[in-house]
C-alpha positions as CSV (number, residue, x, y, z in Angstrom):
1,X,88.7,74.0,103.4
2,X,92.1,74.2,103.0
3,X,94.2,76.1,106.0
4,X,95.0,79.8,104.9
5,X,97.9,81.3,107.0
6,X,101.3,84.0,107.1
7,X,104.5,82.7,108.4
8,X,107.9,84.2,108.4
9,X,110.3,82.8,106.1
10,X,113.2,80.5,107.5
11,X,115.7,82.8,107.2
12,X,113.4,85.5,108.6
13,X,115.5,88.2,111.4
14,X,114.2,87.8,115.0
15,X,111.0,89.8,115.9
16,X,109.4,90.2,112.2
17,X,105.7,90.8,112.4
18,X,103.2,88.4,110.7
19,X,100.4,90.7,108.8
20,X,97.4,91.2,110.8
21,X,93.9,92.9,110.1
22,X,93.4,96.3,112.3
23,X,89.8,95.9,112.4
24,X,87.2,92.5,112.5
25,X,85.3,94.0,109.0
26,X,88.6,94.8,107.3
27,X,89.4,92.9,104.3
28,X,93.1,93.6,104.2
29,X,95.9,92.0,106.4
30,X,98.4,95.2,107.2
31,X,102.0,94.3,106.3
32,X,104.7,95.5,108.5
33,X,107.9,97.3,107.7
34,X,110.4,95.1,109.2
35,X,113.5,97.3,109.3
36,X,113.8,101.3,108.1
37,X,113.3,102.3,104.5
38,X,114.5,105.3,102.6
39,X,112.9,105.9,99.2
40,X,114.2,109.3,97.3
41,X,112.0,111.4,94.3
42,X,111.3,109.0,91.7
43,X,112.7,105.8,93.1
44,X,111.7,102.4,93.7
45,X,113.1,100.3,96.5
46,X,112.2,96.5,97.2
47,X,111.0,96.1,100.5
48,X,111.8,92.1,101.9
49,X,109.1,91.2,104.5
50,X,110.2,87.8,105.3
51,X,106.7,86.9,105.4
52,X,105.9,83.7,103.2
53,X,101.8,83.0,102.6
54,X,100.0,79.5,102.2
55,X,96.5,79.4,100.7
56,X,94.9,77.0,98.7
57,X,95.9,77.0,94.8
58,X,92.4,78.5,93.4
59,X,93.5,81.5,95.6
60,X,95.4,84.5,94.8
61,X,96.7,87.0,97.6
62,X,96.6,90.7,96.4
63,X,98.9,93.3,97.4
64,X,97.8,97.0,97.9
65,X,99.6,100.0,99.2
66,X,97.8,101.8,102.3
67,X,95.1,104.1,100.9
68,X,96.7,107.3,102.8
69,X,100.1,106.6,101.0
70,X,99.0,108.0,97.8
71,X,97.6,111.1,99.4
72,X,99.6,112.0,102.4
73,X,103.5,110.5,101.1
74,X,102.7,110.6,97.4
75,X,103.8,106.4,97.7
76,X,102.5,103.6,95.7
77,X,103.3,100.1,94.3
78,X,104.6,100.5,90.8
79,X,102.3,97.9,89.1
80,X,99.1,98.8,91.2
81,X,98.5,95.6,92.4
82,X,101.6,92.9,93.7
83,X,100.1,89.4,92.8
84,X,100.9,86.3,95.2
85,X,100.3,83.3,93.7
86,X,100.0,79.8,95.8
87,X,102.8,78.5,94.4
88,X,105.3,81.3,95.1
89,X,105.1,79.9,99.0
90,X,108.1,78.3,100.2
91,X,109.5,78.3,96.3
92,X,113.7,76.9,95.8
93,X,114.4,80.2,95.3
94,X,113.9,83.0,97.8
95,X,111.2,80.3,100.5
96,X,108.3,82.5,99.6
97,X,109.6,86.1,100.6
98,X,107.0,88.3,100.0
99,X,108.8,91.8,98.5
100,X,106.9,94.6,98.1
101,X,108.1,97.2,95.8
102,X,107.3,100.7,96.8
103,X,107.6,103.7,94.4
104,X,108.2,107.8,95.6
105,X,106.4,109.5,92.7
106,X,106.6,112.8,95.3
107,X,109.3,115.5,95.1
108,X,110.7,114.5,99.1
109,X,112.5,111.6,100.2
110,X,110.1,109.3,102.2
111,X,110.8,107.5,105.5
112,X,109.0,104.2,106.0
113,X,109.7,103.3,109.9
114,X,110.2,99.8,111.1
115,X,106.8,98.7,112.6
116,X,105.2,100.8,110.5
117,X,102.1,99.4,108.3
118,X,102.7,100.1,104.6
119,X,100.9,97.6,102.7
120,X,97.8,95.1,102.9
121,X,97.4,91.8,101.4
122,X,94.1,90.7,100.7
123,X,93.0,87.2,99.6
124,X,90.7,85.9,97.2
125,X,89.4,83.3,94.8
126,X,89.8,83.1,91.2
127,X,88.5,81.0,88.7
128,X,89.8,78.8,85.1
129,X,88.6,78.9,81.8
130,X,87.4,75.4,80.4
131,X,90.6,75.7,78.3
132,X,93.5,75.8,80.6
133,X,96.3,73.9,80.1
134,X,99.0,75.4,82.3
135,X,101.5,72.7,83.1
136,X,104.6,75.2,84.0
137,X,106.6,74.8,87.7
138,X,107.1,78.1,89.5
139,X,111.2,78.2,90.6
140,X,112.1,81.4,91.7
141,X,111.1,84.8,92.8
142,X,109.6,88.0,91.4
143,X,109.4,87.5,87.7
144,X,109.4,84.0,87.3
145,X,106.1,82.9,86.4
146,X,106.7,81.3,83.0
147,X,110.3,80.9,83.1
């Protein structure tokens, strides 16, 4: 089986923590903050973690907020779920960054410390149809699946 691991990026500030799992049953790996956040009513901000992911290519790694961020800081992550694919690791364009977007859909600007857990990645396997023919190169970042 191929090796499945977090790194930091190579451009990655001194003391960035790699995402870990609180608890030995816990599916998700906790991703930390790695430098203060402010997110005003109705925003969305980008949050860098300079953590890069390599898994094999019939994985995906799934992004999720924390399940308290809904209910206690009215956070979430604008599309539900972030997708990782294998091939966004150590791509020409940003070396794999994974950025989480995080949106305020409360009526107070939120605080996300540095240290602080805000999101967990979780990996899994997906399958092909018969059928698939995808031939494209990823290049770049968020969006560029396709491209």
């Amino acid at each position: 089986m191929e090796e499945i691991r977090f790194e930091r990026v190579k451009y990655a500030p001194e003391g960035i923590q790699l995402p870990v799992r609180s608890t030995k049953d816990a599916a998700g790996y906790d991703f930390y903050c790695p430098y203060d956040v402010e997110i005003p009513p109705d925003e969305i901000v980008i949050i860098r973690t300079y953590i890069k992911a390599k898994f094999p290519p019939d994985m995906v790694l799934m992004i999720f907020d924390r399940s308290s961020y809904g209910i206690k800081r009215r956070l979430m992550l604008p599309n539900n779920v972030f997708i990782i694919d294998a091939d966004f690791y150590g791509n020409e364009k940003n070396d794999g960054n994974i950025t989480i977007p995080v949106y305020n859909f409360g009526k107070e600007t939120q605080v996300i410390k540095a240290g602080e857990r805000f999101a967990q990645g979780v990996f899994t396997k997906f399958y092909k149809t018969i059928d698939d023919h995808a031939t494209g190169v990823r290049k770049g970042g968020i969006g560029s699946t396709g491209k």
